[in-house]
C-alpha positions as CSV (number, residue, x, y, z in Angstrom):
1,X,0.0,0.0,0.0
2,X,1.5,3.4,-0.4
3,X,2.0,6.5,1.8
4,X,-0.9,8.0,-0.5
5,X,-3.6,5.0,-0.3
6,X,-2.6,4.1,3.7
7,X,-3.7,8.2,4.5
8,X,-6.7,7.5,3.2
9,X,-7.7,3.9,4.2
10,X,-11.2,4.0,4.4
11,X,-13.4,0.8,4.5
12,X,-17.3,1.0,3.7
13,X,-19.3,-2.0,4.4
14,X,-22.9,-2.7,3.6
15,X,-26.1,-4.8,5.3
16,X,-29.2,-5.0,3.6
17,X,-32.6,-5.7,4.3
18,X,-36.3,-5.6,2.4
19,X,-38.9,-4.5,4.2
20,X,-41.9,-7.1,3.2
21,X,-44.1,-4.8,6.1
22,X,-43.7,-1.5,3.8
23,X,-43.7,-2.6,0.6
24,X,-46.2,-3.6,-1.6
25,X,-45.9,-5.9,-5.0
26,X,-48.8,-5.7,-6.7
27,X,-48.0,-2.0,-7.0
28,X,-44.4,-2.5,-7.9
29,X,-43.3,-0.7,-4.5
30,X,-40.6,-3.0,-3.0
31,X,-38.7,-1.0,0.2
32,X,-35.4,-1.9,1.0
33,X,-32.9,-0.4,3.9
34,X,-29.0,-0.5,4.2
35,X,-27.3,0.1,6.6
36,X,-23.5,1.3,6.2
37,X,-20.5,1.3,8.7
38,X,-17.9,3.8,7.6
39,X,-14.3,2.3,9.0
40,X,-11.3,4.6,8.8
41,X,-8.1,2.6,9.6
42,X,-5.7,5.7,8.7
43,X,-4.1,8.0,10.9
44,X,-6.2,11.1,9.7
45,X,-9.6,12.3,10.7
46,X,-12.3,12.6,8.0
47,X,-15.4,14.5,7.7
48,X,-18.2,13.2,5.4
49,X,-18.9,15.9,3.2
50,X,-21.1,14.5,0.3
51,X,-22.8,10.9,-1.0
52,X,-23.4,10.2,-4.6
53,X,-25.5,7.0,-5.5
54,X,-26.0,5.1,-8.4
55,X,-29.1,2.9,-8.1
56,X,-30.3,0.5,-10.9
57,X,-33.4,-1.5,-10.1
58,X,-34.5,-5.0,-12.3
59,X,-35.3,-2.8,-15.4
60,X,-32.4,-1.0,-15.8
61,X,-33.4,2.4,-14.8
62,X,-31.1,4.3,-13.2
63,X,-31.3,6.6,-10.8
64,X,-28.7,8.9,-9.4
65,X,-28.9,10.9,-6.3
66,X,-26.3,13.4,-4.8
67,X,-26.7,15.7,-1.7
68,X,-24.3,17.3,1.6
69,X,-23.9,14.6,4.2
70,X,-25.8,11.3,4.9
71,X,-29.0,11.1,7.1
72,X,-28.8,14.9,8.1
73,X,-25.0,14.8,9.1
74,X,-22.1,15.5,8.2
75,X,-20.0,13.2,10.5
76,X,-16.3,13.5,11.7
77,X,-15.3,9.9,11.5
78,X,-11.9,10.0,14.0
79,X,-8.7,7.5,13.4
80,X,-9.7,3.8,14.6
81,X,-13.2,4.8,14.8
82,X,-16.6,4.0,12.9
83,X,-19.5,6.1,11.5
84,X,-22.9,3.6,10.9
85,X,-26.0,4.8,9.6
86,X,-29.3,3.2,7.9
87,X,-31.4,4.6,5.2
88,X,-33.9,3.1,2.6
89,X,-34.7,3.0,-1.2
90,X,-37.8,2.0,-3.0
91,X,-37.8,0.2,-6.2
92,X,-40.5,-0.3,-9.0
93,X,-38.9,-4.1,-9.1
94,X,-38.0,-6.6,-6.7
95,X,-34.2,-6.5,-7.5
96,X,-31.8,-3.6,-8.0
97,X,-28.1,-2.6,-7.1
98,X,-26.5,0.4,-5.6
99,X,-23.0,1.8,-6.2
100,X,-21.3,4.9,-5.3
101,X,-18.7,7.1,-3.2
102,X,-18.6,9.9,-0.6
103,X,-16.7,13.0,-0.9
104,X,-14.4,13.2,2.6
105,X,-12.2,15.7,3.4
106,X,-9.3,15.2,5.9
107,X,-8.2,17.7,8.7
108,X,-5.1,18.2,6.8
109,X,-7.7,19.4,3.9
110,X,-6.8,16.5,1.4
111,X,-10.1,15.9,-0.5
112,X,-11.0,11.5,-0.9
113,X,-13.7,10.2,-2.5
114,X,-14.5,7.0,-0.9
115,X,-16.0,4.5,-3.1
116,X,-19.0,2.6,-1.9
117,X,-18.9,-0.9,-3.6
118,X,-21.8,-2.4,-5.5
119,X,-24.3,-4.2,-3.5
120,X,-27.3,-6.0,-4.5
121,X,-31.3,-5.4,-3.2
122,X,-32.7,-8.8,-3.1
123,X,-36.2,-9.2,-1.9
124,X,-36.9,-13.2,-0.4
125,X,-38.1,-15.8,-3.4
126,X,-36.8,-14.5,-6.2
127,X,-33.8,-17.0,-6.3
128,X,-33.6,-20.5,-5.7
């Protein structure tokens, strides 16, 4: 790893869940939550500044969404330490990924965009 990737080492990992309660199929509404845990293993602090989100649902409609923060914040994620939070997305199909990054910036000033990697929304059933 170099000097350059070990300042930033930032690790984003990914639960999901559908939400059978919320949604509702026979009006192609299918609700899913993830929740995310933010890991920084460098020796910097980082502030989440920005998210960007590619979603794709079963039908190959993309969406993309941008905005400040995640959930309202704007969290200082410290070295050693973890940021989690859980939001939702609702699809018109029972299947879709999501993909994307978050704009950090360290105390130092350095500017990172963390890559979120692709995960998949699954709702039960649909394989075998």
């Amino acid at each position: 790893m170099s000097e350059e990737e070990s300042q930033f080492d930032i690790e984003i990992e990914v639960l999901t869940n559908y939400r059978a309660n919320e949604s509702s199929p026979a009006e192609n509404r299918y609700v899913f939550t993830y929740q995310i845990s933010i890991h920084n293993h460098s020796l910097n602090s980082f502030k989440l500044l920005s998210r960007h989100w590619v979603i794709t649902d079963g039908n190959q409609q993309v969406l993309e969404v941008s905005g400040e923060g995640v959930v309202g914040e704007q969290p200082l994620i410290e070295p050693g330490s973890s940021y989690e939070y859980t939001s939702g997305v609702v699809l018109e199909t029972p299947l879709g990924t999501m993909e994307g990054s978050y704009e950090m910036v360290s105390g130092e000033g350095a500017i990172y965009q963390a890559q979120i990697p692709v995960f998949s929304l699954l709702a039960p059933g649909l394989i075998h």
